[in-house]
PATORDREN-301700 format. One record per residue (C-alpha): residue number from 1; x, y, z negated; residue in three letters. Coordinates in pm, 1 decimal. Layout:
BEGIN
R   i     east    north       up  aa
R NUM        X        Y        Z Ala
...
This chain:
BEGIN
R   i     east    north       up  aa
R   1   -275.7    -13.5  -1593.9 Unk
R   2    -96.2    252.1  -1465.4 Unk
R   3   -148.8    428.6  -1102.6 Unk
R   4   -190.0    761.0   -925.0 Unk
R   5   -496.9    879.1   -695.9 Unk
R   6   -365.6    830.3   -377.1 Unk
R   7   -577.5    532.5   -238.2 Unk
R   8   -316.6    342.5   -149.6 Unk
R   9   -222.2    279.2   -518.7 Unk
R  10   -529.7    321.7   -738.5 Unk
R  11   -772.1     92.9   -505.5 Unk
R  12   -492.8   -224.2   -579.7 Unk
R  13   -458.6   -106.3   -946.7 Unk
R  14   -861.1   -142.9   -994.2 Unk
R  15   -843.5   -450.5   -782.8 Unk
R  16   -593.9   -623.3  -1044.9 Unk
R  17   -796.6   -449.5  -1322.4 Unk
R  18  -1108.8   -668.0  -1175.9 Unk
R  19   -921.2   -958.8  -1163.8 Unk
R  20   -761.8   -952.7  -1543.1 Unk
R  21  -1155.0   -864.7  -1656.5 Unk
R  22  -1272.0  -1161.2  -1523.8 Unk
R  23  -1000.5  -1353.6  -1678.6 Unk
R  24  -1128.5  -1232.9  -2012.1 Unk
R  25   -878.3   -948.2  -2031.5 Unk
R  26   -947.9   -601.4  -2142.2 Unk
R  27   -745.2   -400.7  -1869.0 Unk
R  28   -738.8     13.5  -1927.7 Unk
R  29   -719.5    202.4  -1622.3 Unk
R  30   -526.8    531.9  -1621.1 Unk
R  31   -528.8    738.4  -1301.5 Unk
R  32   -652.2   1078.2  -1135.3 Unk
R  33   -978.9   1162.5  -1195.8 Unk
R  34  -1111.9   1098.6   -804.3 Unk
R  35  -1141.0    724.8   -912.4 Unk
R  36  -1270.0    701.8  -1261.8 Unk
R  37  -1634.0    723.1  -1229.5 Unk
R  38  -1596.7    463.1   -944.1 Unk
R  39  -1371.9    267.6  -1137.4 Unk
R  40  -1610.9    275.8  -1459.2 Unk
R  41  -1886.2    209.9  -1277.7 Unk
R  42  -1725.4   -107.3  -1154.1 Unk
R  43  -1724.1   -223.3  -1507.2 Unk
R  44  -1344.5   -103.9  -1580.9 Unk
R  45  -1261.1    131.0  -1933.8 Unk
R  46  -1062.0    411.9  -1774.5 Unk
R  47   -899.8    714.0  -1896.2 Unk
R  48   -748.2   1037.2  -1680.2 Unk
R  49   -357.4    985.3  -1627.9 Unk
R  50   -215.5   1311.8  -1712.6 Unk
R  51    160.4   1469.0  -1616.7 Unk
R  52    -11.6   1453.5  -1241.9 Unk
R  53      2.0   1811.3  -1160.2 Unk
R  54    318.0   1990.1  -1034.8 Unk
R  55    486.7   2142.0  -1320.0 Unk
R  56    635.6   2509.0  -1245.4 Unk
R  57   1017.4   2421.1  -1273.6 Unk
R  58    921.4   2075.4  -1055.3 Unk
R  59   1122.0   2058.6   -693.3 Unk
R  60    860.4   1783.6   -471.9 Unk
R  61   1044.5   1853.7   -161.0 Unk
R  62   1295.1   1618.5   -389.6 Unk
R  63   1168.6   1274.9   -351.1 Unk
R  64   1365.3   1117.2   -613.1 Unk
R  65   1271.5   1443.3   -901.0 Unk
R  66    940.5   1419.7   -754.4 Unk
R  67    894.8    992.3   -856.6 Unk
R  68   1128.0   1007.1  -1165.7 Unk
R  69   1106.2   1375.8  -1339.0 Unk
R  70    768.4   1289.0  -1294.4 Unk
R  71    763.9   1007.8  -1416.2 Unk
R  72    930.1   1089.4  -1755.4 Unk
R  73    653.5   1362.4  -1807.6 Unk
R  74    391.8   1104.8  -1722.3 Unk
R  75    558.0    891.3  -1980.3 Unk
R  76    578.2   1134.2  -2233.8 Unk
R  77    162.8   1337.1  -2205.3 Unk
R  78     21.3    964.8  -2224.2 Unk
R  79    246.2    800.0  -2507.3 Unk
R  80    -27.2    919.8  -2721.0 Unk
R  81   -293.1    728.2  -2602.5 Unk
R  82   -117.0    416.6  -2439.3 Unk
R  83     46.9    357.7  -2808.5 Unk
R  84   -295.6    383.1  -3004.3 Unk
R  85   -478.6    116.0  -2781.1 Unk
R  86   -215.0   -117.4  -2900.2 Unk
R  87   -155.4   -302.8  -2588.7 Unk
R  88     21.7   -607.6  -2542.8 Unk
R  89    133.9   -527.9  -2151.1 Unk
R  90    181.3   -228.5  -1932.2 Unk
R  91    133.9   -274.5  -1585.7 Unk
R  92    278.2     61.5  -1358.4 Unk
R  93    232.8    127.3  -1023.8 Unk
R  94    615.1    148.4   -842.6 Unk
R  95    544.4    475.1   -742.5 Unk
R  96    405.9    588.6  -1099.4 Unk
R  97    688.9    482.4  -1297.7 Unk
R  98    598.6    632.6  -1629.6 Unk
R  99    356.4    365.3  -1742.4 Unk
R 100    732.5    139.0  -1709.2 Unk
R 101    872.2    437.9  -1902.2 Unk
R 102    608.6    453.3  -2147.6 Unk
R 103    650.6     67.6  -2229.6 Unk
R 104    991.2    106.8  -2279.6 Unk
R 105    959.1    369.6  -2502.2 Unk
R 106    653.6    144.8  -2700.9 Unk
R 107    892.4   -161.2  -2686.2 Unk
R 108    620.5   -362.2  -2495.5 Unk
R 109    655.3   -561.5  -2195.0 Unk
R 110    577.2   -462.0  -1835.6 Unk
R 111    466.7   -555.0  -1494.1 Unk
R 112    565.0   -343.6  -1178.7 Unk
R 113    276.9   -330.9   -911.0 Unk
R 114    431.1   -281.4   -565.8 Unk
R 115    118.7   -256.0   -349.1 Unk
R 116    315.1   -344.2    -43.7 Unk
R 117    591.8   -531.6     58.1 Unk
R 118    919.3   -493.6   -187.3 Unk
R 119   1099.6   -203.7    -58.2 Unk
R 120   1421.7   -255.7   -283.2 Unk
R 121   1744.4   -219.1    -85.7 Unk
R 122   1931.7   -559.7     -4.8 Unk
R 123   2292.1   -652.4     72.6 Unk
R 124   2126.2   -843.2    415.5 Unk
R 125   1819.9   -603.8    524.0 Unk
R 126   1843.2   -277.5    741.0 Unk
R 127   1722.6     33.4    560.7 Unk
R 128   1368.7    -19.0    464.8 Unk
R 129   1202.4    267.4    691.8 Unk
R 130   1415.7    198.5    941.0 Unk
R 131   1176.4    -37.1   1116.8 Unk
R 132   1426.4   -258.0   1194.9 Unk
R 133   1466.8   -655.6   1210.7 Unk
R 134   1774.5   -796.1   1049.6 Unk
R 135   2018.4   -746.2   1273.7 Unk
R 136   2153.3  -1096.9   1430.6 Unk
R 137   2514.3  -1245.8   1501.5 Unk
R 138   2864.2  -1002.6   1386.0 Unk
R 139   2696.3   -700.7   1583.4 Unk
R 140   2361.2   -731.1   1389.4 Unk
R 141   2517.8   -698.7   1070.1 Unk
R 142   2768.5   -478.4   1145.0 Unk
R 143   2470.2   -265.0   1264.1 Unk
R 144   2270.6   -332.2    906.6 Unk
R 145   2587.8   -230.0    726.5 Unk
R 146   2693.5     90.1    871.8 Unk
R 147   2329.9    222.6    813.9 Unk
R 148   2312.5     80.9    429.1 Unk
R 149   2655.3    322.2    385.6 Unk
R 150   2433.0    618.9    601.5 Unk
R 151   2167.7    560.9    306.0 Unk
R 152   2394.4    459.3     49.2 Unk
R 153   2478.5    830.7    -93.3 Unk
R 154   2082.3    892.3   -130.8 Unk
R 155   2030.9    585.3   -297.2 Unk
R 156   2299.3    660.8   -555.5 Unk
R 157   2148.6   1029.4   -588.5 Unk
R 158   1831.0    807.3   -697.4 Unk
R 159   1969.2    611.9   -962.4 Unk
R 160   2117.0    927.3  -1107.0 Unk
R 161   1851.6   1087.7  -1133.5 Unk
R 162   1649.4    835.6  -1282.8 Unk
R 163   1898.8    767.5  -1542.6 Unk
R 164   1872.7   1146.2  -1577.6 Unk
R 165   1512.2   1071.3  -1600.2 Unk
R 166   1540.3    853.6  -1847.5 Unk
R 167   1774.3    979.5  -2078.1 Unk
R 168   1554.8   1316.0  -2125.5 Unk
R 169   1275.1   1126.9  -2323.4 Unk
R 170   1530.1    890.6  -2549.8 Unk
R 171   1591.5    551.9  -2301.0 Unk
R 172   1938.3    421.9  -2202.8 Unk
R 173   2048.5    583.7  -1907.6 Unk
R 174   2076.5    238.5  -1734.4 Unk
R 175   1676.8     73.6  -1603.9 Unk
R 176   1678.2   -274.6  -1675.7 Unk
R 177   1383.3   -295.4  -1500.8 Unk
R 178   1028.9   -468.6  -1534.7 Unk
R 179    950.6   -783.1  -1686.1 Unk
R 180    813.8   -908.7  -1399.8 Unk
R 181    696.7   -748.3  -1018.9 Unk
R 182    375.7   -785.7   -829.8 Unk
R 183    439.9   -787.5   -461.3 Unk
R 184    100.7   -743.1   -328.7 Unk
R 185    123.7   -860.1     36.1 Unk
R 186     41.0  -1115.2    244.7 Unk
R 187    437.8  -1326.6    350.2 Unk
R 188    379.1  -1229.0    695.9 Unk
R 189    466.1   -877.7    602.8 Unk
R 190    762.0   -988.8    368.0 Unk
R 191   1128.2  -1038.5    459.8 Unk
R 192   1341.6  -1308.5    336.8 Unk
R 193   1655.8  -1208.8    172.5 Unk
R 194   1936.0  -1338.4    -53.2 Unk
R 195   1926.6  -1133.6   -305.8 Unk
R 196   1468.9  -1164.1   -406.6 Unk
R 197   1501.6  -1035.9   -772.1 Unk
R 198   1453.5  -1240.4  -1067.9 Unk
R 199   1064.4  -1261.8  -1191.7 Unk
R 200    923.1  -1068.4   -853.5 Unk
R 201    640.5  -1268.4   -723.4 Unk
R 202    439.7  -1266.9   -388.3 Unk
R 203    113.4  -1258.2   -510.4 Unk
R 204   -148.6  -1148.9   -182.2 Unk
R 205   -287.1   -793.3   -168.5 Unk
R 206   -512.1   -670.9   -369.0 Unk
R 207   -811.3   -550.4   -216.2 Unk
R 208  -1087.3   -295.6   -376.0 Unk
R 209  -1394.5   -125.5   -199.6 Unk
R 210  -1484.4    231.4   -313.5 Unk
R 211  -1855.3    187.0   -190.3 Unk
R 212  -2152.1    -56.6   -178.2 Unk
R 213  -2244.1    137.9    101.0 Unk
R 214  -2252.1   -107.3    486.0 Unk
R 215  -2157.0     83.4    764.4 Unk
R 216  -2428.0     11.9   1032.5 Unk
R 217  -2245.9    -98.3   1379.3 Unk
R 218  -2370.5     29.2   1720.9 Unk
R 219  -2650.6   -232.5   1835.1 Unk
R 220  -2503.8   -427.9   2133.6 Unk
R 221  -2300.4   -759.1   2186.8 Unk
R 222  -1958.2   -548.2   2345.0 Unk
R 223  -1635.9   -585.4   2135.5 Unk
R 224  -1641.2   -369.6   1803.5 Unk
R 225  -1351.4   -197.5   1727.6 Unk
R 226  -1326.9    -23.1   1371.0 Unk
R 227  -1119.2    259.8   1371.9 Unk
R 228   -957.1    370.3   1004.4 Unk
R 229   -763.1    682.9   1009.5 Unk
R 230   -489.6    679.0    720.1 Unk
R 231   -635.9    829.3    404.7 Unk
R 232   -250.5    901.3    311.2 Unk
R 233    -96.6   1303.4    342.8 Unk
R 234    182.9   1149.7    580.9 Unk
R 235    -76.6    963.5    849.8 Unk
R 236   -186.3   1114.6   1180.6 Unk
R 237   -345.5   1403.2   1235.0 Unk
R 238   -710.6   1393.3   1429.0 Unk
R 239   -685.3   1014.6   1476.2 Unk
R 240  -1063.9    934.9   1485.5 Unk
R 241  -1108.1   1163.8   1800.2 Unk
R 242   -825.2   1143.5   1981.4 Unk
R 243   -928.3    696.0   1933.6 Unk
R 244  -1283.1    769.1   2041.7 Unk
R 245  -1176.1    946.3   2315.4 Unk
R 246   -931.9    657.4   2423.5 Unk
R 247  -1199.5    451.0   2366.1 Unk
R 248  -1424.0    571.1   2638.2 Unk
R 249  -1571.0    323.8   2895.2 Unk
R 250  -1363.6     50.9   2751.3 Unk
R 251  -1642.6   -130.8   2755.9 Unk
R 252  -1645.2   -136.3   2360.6 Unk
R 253  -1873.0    -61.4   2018.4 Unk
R 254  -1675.3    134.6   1752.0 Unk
R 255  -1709.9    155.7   1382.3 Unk
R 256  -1522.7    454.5   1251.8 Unk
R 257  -1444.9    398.3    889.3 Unk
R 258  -1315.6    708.8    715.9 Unk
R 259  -1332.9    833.0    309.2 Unk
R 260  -1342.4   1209.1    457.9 Unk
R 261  -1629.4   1393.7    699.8 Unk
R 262  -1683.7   1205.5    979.5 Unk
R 263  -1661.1   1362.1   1395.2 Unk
R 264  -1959.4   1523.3   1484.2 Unk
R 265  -2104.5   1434.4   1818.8 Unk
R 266  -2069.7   1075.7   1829.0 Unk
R 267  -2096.4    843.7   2148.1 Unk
R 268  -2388.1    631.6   2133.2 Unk
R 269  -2164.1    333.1   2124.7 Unk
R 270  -1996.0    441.8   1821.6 Unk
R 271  -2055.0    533.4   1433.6 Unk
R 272  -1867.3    703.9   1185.2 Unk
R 273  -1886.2    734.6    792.9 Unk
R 274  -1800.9    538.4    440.3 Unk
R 275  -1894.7    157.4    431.9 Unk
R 276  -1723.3   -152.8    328.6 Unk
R 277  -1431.6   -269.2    551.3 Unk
R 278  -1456.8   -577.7    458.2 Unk
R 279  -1781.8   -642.4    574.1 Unk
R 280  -1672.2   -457.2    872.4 Unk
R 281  -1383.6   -688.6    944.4 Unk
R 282  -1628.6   -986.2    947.3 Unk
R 283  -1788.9   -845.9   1323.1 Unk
R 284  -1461.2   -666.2   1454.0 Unk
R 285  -1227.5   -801.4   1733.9 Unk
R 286   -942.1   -535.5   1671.0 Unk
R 287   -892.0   -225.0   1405.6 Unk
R 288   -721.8     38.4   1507.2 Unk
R 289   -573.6    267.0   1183.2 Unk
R 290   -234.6    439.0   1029.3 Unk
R 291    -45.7    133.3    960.6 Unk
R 292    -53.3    174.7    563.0 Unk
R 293    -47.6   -126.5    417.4 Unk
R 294   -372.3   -128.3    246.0 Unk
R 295   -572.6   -149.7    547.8 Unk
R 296   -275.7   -337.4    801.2 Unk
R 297   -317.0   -609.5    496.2 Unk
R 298   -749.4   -632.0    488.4 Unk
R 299   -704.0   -669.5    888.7 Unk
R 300   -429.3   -945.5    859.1 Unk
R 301   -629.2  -1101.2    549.7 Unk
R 302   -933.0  -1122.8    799.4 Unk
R 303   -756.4  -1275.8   1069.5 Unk
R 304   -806.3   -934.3   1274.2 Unk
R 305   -533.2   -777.2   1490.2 Unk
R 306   -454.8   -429.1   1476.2 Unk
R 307   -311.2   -167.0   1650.0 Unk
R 308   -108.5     63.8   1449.2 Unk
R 309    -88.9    424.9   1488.4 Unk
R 310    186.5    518.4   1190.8 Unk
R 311    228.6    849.9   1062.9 Unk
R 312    492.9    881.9    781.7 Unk
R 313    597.9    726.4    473.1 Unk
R 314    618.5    395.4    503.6 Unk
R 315    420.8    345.5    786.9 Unk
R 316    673.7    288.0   1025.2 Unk
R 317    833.9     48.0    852.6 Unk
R 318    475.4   -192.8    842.4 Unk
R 319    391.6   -156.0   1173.8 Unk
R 320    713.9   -279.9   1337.0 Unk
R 321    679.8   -570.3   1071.3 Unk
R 322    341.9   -634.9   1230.1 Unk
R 323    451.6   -608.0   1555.5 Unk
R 324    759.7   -845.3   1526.8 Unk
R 325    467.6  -1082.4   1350.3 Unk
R 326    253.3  -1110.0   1673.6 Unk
R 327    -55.3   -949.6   1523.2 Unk
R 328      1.0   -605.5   1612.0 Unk
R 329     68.9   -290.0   1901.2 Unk
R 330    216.5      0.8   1793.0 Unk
R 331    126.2    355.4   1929.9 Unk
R 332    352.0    642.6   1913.7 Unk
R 333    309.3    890.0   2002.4 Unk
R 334   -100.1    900.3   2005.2 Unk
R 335   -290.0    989.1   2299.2 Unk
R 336   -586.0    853.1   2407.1 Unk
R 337   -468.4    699.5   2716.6 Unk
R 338   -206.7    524.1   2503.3 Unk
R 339   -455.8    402.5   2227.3 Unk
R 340   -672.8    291.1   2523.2 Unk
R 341   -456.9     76.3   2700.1 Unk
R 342   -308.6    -56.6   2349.6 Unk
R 343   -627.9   -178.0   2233.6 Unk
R 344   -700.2   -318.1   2604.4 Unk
R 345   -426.5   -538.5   2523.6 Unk
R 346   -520.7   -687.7   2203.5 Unk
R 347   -852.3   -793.4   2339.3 Unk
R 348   -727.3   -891.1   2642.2 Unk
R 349   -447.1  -1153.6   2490.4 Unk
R 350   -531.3  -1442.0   2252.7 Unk
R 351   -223.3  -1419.3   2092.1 Unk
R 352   -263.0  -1117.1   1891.1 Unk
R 353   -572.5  -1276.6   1724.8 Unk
R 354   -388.9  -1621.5   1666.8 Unk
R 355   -115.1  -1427.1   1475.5 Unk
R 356   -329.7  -1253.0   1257.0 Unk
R 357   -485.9  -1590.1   1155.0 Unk
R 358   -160.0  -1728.0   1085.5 Unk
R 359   -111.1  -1449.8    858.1 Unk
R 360   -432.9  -1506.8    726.8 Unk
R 361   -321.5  -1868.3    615.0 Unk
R 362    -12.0  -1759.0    449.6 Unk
R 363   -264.5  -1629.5    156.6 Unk
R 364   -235.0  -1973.5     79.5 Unk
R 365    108.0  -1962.4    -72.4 Unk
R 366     82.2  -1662.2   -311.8 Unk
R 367    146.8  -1655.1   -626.3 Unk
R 368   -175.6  -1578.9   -898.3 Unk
R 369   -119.7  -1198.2  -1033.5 Unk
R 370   -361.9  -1254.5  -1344.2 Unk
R 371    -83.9  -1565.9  -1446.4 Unk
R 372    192.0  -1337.1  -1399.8 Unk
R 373     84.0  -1083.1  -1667.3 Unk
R 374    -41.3  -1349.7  -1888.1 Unk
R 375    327.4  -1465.3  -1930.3 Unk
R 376    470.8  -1120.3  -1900.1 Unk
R 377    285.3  -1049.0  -2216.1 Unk
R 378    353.1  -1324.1  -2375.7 Unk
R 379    744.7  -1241.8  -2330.3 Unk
């Protein structure tokens, strides 16, 4: 299994690692060093990915050299190790595409992990980031297809550079891809489209704790909101005080569930540190947080609506899917008066909690992630 640091990717990569242990597998965790003791301690054999670190001649104000120059380096420091375990399946992260490289270069099969929806262009979608529905009727499209030629020229700079990529450690210029995909989402977050790739599968999110550690909630029967400020470098900046101050005689408890310090000087209605958000989830009536996809999916999981606050990345793109789901308001940009009224809403109106429910119960129709590799490998 291979992932970077960022949260975001390594807590789903030791959440499938979990899974394929208890399925009698002997999953291998690569990644940054901030999750390896955690990782280990949760029973998983780990080892530090390395190629991580900027490289002097790297350009990461280049997205594309960033994931795939990267990548080939990745591939090429951890060959080593990856081809002495003798492993019968790689399974890479999308945004830590040297364990695919790596594979390829071992001859050995190999499982994408999207931890979110799949963000692959398509001949019937709007730009994913865009944050747009598909448009309807001749103007809809029309719409869609002017902005797919606006993005079209980066897209190509992409694939050149991964074939660039690729070709500097020995592969065919040309990807041909994974042997299979992991989409770990819930379907309420996915779009349908005509073109779904061969052998990508739906399979729920996969969901890891960092800590045993429970949260205690401010004593009181009001409605608990948990607050969760992104832990990615694109979310908002100061979001746990500028919430607590929207907060403010709401009438509500808060739980403010963070990885980093918490706010000093606390209301007494609210609390503030590291603690299981899943055990959170069970008391709260609404979370408020970035609108990255790990946490918009534990809400949605739990039947709990959320308001979304999103920064960058691909924030913007989750919490309009939300939104046009039911389950969700979006706030931009973040004040507390805004905040305020936004989570007002959500408590105010059934509705949002009905639609995160229904998303809930689409869990039911995912595909199992542990079967997926077990036939990857076997190909």
């Amino acid at each position: 299994m291979v992932a970077g640091p960022d949260p975001g990717h390594a807590f789903p990569a030791i959440a499938l690692c979990l899974r394929l242990l208890d399925a009698g597998d002997e999953p291998v965790l690569f990644t940054g060093p901030r999750w390896l003791d955690a990782a280990r301690a949760a029973g998983i054999s780990v080892r530090r990915l390395k190629g991580l670190a900027p490289r002097p001649t790297d350009d990461d104000t280049d997205a594309g050299a960033r994931i795939h120059e990267r990548a080939a380096h990745i591939a090429t420091e951890n060959l080593p190790e990856l081809s002495a375990m003798l492993p019968d399946l790689v399974v890479s992260d999308v945004l830590t595409a040297g364990g695919g490289m790596a594979a390829e270069r071992l001859t050995l099969p190999w499982v994408e992990l999207s931890p979110h929806p799949l963000y692959l262009p398509s001949k019937s979608l709007p730009p994913i980031g865009s944050g747009l529905a598909p448009g309807e009727g001749v103007r809809g499209r029309v719409r869609d297809g002017v902005l797919r030629t606006m993005t079209a020229r980066a897209v190509r700079v992409g694939t050149r550079q991964r074939s660039a990529a690729r070709e500097s450690i020995g592969l065919p210029a040309e990807d041909p891809g994974p042997t299979a995909r992991l989409v770990a989402t819930l379907p309420a977050l996915e779009l349908d489209r005509p073109d779904w790739p061969a052998d990508t599968h739906v399979v729920g999110p996969l969901l890891w704790e960092p800590t045993d550690a429970i949260l205690p909630v401010p004593p009181g029967e009001a409605p608990l909101v948990m607050v969760a400020p992104s832990t990615a470098h694109t979310g908002v900046a100061a979001m746990a005080e500028t919430v607590l101050a929207g907060l403010a005689g709401l009438g509500v408890r808060a739980a403010v569930s963070m990885l980093d310090t918490p706010p000093a000087d606390l209301p007494d209605w609210a609390t503030a540190g590291l603690g299981r958000q899943d055990e959170l989830l069970t008391k709260a009536a609404v979370v408020v947080g970035g609108g990255g996809h790990g946490l918009l999916a534990k809400s949605l999981a739990a039947g709990v609506p959320v308001v979304t606050v999103p920064g960058g990345g691909d924030q913007w793109e989750l919490a309009n899917r939300a939104v046009r789901q039911g389950s969700s308001v979006l706030v931009r940009p973040l004040t507390p008066e805004a905040v305020g009224a936004a989570v007002r809403k959500v408590l105010d109106d059934p509705a949002y909690a009905a639609a995160a429910r229904e998303a809930a119960a689409g869990l039911s129709r995912v595909e199992d992630p542990v079967d997926i590799c077990h036939d990857a490998a076997k190909r």
